[in-house]
N, C-alpha and C positions, 0 to 999 in steps of 0.2 A: 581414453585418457588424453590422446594427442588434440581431440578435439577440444576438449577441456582445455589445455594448455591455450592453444588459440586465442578463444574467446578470452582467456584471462587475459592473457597479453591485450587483445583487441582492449579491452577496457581500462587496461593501466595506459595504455598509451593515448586511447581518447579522451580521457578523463587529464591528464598533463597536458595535452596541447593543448586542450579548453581553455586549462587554467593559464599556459602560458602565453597563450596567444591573445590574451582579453586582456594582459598588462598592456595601458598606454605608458608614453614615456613619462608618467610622473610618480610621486612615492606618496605613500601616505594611506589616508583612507580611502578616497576616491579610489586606489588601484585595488587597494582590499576587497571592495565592493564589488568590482568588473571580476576578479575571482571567483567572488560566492556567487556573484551570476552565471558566468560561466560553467562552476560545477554545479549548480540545480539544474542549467540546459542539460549536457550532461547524463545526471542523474534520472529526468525526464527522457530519453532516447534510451539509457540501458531499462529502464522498468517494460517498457514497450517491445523492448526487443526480447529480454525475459519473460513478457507474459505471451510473444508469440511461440517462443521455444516451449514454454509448456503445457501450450494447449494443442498443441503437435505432439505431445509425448514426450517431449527430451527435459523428463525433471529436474537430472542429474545437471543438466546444462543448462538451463536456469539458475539452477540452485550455485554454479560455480560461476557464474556471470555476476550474479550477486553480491556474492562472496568476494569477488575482484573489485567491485565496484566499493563497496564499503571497505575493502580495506586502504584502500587509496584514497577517498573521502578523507578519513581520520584523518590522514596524514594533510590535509589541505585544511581541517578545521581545530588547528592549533587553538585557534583563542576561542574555540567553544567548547570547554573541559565534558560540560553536562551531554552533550550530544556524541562526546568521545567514548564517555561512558557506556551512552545508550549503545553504540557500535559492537563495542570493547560484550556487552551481555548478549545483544543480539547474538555475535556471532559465538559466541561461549554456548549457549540456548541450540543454536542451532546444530552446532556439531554432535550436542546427544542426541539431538531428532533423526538425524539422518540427512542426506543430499538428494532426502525425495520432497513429499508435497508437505509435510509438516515445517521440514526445515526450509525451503523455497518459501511458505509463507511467513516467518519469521523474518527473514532477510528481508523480506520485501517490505517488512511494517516498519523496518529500520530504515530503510530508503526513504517511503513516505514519510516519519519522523522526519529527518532533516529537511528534504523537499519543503512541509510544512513551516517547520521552525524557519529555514532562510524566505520563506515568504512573508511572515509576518515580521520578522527584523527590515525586509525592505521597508512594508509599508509604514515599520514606526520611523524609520530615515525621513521616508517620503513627508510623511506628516509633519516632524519635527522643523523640515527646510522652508515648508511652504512654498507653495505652487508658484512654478515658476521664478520663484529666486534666488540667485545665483548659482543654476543648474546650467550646465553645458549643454547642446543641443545634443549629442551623443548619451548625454545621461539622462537627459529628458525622454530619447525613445526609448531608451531603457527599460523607465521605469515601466511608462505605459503599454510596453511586453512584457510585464513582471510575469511572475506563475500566479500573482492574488487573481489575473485578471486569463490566464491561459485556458483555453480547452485541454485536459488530457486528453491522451488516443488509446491509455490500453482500456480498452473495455473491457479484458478479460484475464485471465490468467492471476496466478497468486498475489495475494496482494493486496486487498483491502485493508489499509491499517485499521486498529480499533477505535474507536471514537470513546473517547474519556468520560465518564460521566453520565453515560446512556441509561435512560427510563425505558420499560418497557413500554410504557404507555405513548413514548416517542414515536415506536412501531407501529402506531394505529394506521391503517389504512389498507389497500391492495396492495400486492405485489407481485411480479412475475418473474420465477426463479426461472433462468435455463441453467440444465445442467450440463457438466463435460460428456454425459455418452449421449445430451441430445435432447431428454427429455427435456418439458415446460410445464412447470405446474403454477396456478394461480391463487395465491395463498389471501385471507380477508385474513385482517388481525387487528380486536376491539381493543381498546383502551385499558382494558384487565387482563391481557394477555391470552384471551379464548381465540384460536384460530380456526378454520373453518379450508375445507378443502372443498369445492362445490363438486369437480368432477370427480371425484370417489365419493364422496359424501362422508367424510371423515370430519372429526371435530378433535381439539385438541387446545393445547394449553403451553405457552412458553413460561417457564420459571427458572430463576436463578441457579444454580448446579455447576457447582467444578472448576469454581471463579469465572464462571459462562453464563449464555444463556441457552437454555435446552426447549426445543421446541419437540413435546408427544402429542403424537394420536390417540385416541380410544383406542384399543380394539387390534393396534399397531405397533412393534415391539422395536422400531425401527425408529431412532429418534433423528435429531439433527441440531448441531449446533450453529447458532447464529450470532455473527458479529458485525454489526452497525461498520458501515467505512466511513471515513472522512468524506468524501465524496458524496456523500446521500445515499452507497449501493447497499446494498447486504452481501456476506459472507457466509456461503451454507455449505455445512459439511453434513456429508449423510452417513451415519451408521449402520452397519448388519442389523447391530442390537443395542439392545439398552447397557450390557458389559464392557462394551466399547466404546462407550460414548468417553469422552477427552481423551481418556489415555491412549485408546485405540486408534488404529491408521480407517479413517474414512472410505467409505466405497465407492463414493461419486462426492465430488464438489459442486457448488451451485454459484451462480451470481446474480442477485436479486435485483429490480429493479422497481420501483416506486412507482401506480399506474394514476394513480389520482390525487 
């Protein structure tokens, strides 16, 4: 619990100096802006820092790094009612999951939410001003370290938001899943949803199920649910069974990667 308190604290406090430390001396919009850049920085170093908490084990502390991190967001995105909202359900959502890996990936899709949302309000600023005129040199490199244009670092841990919209036939291609205890499997997936496992020689089928998408074997009682991230990754949750599939707490998570 003390550790918990910590980290919360650590995150309300770094998440306020961001914000107040990126006010230059002027008012208006211009300083609004240095704000929501500052808390997408930010919001970028707590996501990284919680996906290495829980892929070490400490869900609980994840999940409350999170948790601190969005509720101090809200409070800095006043004139974003719809993104307060998303906050205001995430963390509603997630306190019936629990402060393990259900609720840690909930938090986390709220994080990316906004992450996304104030990158794409940059680039319509950016757009709108046109290049290079009347841009300050400090807002000039600004922009050109936006997040439209960042590498992330967490490569792993909870946290793929969902991508809106997704076809399965978007999933065509190879992929390689590594999971948290380690395994890696090499999954082919056709344009109709038939996947194919070479090294067991398993075949199988992703179809819509549970407001999801559920990927079965033949033969295999053991399914798994997959969620498309923003990012280009997948989100694979492994099941005992087919009774546990959503509503059930998963046995192993995955993180997929796109080979070709």
């Amino acid at each position: 619990m003390l550790r918990n308190a910590q980290m919360l604290a650590f995150v309300l406090l770094a998440l306020a100096a961001s914000a107040a430390g990126a006010r230059p001396d002027r008012d208006g919009e211009a300083d609004r802006k240095q704000i929501l850049a500052a808390l997408d920085r930010s919001l970028r170093d707590v996501i990284n820092e919680g996906a290495a908490l829980y892929n070490r084990g400490n869900q609980s502390d994840c999940y409350r790094l999170y948790e601190g991190a969005l509720v101090t967001a809200r409070g800095l995105l006043s004139d974003c009612p719809k993104l307060q909202r998303a906050i205001d359900d995430s963390l509603a959502k997630a306190r019936l999951e629990g402060c393990g890996s259900r609720g840690a990936f909930t938090l986390r899709a709220a994080l990316d939410q906004i992450r996304s949302e104030l990158s794409e309000k940059k680039e319509k600023d950016s757009k709108g001003k046109g290049k290079g005129k009347g841009r300050g040199e400090e807002e000039e490199k600004e922009l050109k370290s936006g997040p439209s244009k960042e590498k992330r670092t967490a490569d792993e841990g909870p946290g793929i938001s969902a991508k809106s919209g997704i076809r399965i036939a978007d999933l065509a291609g190879k992929w390689r899943i590594t999971y948290s205890h380690g395994a890696v499997r090499d999954y082919i997936v056709e344009k109709d949803g038939r996947v194919s496992f070479p090294e067991e020689s398993l075949r199988g089928r992703i179809e819509r199920k549970s407001g999801g998408l559920r990927l079965s074997f033949d033969g295999d009682n053991r399914p798994e649910r997959l969620t498309p991230g923003v990012d280009g990754r997948l989100f694979v949750e492994h099941y005992a069974s087919q009774s546990d599939f959503a509503d059930g707490k998963p046995v192993h998570l995955g993180i997929g990667v796109r080979q070709d």
